[in-house]
DSSP file (Angstrom, degrees, kcal/mol; ACC not computed):
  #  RESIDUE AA STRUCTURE BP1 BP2  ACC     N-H-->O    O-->H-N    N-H-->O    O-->H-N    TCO  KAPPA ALPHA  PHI   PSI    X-CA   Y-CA   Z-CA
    1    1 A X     >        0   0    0      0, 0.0     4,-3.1     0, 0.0     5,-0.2   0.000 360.0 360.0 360.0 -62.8  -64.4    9.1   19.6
    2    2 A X  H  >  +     0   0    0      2,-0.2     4,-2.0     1,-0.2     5,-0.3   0.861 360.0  60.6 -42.7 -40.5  -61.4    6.4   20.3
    3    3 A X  H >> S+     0   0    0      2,-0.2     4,-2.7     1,-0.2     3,-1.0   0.987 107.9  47.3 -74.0 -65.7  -59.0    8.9   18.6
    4    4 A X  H 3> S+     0   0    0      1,-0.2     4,-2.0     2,-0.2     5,-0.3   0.984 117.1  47.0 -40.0 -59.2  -60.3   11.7   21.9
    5    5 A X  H 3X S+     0   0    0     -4,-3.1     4,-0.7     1,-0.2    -1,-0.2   0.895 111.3  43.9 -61.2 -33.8  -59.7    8.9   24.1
    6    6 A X  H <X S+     0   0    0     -4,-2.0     4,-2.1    -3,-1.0     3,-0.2   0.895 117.0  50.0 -62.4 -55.7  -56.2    7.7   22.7
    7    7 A X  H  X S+     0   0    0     -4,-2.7     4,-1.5    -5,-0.3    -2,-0.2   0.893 112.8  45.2 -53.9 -39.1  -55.1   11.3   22.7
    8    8 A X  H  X S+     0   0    0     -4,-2.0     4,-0.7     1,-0.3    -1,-0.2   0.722 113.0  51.4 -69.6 -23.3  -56.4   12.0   26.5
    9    9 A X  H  X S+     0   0    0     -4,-0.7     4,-1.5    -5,-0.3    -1,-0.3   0.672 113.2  45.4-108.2 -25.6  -54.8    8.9   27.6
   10   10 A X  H >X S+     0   0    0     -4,-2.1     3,-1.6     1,-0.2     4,-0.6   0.892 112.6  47.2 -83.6 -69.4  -51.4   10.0   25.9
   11   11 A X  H >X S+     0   0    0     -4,-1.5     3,-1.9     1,-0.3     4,-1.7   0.578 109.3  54.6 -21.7 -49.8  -51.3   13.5   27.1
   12   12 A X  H 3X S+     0   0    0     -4,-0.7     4,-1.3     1,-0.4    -1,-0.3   0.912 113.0  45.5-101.1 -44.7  -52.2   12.3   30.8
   13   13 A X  H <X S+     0   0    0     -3,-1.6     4,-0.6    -4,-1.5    -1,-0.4   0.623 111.0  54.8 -64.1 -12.9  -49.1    9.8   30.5
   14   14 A X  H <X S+     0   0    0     -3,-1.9     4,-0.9    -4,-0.6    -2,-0.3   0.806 106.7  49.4 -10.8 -73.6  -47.2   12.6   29.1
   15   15 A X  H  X S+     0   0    0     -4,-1.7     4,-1.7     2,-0.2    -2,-0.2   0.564 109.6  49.3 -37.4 -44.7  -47.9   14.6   31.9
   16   16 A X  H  X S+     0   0    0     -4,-1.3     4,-1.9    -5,-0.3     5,-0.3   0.871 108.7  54.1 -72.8 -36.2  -47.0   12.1   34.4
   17   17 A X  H  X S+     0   0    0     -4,-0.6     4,-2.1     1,-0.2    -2,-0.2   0.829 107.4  46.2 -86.0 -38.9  -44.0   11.4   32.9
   18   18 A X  H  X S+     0   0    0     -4,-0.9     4,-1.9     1,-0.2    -1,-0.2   0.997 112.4  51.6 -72.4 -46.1  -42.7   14.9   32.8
   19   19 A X  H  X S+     0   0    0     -4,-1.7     4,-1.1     1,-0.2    -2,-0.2   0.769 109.1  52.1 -64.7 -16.0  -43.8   15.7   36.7
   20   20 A X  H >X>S+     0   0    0     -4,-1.9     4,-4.0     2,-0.2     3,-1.2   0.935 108.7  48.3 -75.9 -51.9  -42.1   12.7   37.8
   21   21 A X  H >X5S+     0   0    0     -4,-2.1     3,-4.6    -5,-0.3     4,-2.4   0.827 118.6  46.4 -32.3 -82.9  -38.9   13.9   35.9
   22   22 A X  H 3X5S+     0   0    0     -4,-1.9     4,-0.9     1,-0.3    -1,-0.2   0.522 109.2  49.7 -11.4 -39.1  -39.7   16.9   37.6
   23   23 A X  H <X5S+     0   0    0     -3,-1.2     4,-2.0    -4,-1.1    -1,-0.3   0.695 110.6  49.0 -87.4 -31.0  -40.3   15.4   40.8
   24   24 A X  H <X5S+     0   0    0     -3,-4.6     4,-2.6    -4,-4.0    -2,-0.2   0.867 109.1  49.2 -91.4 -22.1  -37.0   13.5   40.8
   25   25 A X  H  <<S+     0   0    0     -4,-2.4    -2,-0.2    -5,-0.6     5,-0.2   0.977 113.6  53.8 -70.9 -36.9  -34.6   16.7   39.8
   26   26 A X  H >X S+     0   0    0     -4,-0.9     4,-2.5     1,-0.2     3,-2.3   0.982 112.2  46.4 -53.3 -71.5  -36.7   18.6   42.9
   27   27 A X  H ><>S+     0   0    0     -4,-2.0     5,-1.4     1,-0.3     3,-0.7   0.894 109.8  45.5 -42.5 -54.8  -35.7   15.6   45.2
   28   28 A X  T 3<5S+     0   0    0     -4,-2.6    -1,-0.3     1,-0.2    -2,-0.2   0.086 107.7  63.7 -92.4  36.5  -32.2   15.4   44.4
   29   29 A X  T <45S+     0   0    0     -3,-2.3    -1,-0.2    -2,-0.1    -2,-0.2   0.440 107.9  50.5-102.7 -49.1  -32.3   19.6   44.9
   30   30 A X  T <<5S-     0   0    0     -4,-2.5    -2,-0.2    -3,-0.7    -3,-0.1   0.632 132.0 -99.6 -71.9 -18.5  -33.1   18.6   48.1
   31   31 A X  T   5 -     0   0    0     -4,-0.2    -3,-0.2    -5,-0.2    -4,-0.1   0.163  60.4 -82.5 120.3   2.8  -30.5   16.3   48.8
   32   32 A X  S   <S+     0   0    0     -5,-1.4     3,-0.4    -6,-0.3     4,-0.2   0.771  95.2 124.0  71.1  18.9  -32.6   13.1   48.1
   33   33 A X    >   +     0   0    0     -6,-0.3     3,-1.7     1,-0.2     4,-0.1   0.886  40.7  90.6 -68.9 -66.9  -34.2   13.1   51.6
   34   34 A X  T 3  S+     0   0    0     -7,-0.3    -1,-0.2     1,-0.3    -7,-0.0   0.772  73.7  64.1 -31.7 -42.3  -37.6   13.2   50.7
   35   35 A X  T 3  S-     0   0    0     -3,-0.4    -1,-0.3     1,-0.1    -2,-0.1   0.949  97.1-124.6 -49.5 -43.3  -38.4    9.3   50.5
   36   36 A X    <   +     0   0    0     -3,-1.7    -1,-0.1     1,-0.4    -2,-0.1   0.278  62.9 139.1 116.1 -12.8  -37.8    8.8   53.6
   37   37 A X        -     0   0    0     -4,-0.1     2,-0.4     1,-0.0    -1,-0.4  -0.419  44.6-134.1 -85.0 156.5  -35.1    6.0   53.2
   38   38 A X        -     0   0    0     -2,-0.1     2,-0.1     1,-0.1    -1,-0.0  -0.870  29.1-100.4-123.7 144.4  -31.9    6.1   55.7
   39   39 A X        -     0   0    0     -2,-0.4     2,-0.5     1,-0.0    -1,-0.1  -0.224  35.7-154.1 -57.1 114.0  -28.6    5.7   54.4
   40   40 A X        -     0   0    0     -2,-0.1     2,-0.4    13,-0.0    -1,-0.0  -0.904  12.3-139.4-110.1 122.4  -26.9    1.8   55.0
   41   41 A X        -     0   0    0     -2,-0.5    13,-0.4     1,-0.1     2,-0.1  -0.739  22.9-148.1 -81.7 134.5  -23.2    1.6   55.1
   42   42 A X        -     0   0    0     -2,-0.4     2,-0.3    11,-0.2    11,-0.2   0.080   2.9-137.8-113.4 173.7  -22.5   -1.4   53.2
   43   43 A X        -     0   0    0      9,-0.8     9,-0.5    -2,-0.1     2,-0.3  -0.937  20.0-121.8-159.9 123.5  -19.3   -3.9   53.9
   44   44 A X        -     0   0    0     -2,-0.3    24,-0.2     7,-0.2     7,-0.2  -0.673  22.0-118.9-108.1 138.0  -17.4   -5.3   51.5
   45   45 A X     >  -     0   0    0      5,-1.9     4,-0.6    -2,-0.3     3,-0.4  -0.439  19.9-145.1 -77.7 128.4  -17.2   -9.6   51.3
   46   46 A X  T  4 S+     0   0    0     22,-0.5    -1,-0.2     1,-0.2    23,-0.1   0.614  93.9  50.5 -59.7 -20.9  -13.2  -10.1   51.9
   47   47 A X  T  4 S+     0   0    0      3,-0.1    -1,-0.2     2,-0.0    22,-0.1   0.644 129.0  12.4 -91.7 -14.8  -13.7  -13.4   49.1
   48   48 A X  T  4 S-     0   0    0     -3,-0.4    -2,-0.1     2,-0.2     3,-0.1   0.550  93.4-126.0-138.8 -42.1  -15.5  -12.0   46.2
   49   49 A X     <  +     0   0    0     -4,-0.6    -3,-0.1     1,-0.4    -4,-0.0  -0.016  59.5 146.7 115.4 -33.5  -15.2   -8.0   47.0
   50   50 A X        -     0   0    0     -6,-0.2    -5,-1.9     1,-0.1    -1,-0.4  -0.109  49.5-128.3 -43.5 141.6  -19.2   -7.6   46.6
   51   51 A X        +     0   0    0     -7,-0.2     2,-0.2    -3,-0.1    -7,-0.2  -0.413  35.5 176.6 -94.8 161.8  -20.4   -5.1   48.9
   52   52 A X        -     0   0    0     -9,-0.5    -9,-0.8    -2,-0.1     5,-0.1  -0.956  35.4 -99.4-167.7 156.2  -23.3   -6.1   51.3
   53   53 A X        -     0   0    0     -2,-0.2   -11,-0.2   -11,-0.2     4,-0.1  -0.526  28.2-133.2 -91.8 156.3  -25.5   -4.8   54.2
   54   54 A X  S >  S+     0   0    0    -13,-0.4     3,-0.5     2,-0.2    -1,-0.2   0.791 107.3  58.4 -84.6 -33.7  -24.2   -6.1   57.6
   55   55 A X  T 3  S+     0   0    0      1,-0.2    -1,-0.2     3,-0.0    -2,-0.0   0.926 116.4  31.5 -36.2 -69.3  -28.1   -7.0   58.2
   56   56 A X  T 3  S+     0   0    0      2,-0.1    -1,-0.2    12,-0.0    -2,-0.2   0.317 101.1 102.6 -73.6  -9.1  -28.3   -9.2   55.3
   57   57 A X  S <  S-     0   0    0     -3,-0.5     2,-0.4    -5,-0.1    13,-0.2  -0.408  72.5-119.0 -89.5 158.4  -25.0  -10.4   55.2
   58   58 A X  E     -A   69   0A   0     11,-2.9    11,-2.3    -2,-0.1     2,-0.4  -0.752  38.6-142.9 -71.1 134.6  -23.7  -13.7   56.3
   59   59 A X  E     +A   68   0A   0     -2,-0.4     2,-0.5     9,-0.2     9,-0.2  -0.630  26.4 179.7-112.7 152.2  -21.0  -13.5   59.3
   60   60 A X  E     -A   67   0A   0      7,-2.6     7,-1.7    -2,-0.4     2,-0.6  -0.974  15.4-156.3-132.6 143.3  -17.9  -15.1   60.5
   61   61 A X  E     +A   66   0A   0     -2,-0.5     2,-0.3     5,-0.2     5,-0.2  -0.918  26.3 163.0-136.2 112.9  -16.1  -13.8   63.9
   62   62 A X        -     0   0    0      3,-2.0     3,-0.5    -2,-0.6    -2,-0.0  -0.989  65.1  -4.6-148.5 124.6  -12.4  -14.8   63.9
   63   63 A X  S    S-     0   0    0     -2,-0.3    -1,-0.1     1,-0.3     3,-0.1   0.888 129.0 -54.8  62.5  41.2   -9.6  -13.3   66.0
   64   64 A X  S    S+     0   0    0      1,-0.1     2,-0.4    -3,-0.0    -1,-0.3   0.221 119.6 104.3  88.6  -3.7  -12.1  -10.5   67.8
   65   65 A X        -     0   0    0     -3,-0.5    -3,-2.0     2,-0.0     2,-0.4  -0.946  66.0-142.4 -84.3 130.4  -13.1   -9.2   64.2
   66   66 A X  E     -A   61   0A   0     -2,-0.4     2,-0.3    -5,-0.2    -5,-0.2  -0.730  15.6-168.1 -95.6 128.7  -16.7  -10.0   62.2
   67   67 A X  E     -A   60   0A   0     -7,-1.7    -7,-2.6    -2,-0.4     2,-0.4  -0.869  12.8-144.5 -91.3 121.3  -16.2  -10.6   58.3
   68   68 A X  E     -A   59   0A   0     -2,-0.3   -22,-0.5   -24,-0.2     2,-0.4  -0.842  11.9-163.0-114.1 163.2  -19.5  -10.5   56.2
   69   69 A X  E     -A   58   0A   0    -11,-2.3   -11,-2.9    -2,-0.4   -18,-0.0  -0.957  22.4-143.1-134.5 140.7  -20.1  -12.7   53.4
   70   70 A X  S    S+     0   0    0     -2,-0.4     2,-0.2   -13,-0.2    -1,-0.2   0.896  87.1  20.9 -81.1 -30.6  -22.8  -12.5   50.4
   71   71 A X  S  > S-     0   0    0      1,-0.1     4,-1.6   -13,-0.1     3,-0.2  -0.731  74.4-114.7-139.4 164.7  -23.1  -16.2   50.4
   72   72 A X  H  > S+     0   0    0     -2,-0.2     4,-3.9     1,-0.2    -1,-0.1   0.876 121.0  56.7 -65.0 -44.3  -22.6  -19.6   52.3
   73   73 A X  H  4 S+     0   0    0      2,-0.2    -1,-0.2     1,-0.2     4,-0.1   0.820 106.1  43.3 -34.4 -53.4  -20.0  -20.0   49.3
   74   74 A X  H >> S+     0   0    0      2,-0.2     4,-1.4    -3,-0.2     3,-1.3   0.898 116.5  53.0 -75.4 -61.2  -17.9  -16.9   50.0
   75   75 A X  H >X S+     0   0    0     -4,-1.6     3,-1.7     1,-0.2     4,-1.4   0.946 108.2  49.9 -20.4 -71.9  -18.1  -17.9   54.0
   76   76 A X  H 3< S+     0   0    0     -4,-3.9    -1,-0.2     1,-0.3    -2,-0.2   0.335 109.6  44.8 -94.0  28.1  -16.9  -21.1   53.5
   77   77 A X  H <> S+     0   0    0     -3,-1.3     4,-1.0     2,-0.1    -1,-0.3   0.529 107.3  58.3 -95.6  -6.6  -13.8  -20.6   51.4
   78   78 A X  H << S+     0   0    0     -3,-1.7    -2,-0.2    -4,-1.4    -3,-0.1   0.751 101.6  51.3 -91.9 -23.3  -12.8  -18.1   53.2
   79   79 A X  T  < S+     0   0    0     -4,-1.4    -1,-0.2     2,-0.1    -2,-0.1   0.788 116.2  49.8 -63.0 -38.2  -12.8  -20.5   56.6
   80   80 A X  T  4        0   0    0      1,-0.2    -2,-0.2    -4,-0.2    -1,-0.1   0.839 360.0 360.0 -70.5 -57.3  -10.6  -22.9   54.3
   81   81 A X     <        0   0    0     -4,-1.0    -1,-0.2     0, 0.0    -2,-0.1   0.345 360.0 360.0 -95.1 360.0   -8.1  -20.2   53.1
């Protein structure tokens, strides 16, 4: 009786596993659209080169241009430098 249950329980993860494969080559067929998530253009830290969303990023405005920074670190060498 466990051996039927072990067996149902792999197949059914089997099965999932393959329609999600499935599911993700179908999305990106589509373009990758289907989540629902929108596209962030990213900005790259002028001290360390890590890229970061302008949302999340830390900012400095010098000489009528904004600089973002992943960190308070990155910020403040670059105010030094």
């Amino acid at each position: 009786m466990i051996k039927i249950l072990l067996v149902g329980i792999l197949v059914l993860m089997i099965a999932r596993a393959f329609w999600r494969v499935v599911d993700g080559i179908l999305d990106g067929a589509r373009g990758g659209q289907e989540r629902g998530g929108t596209a962030v253009k990213l900005v790259r830290d002028p001290v360390c080169g890590t890229y970061v969303a302008p949302t999340a990023a830390l900012s400095l405005s010098a000489g009528g241009t904004t600089h973002y920074f992943c960190s308070e670190e990155c910020r403040a060498k670059y105010r030094v430098a």
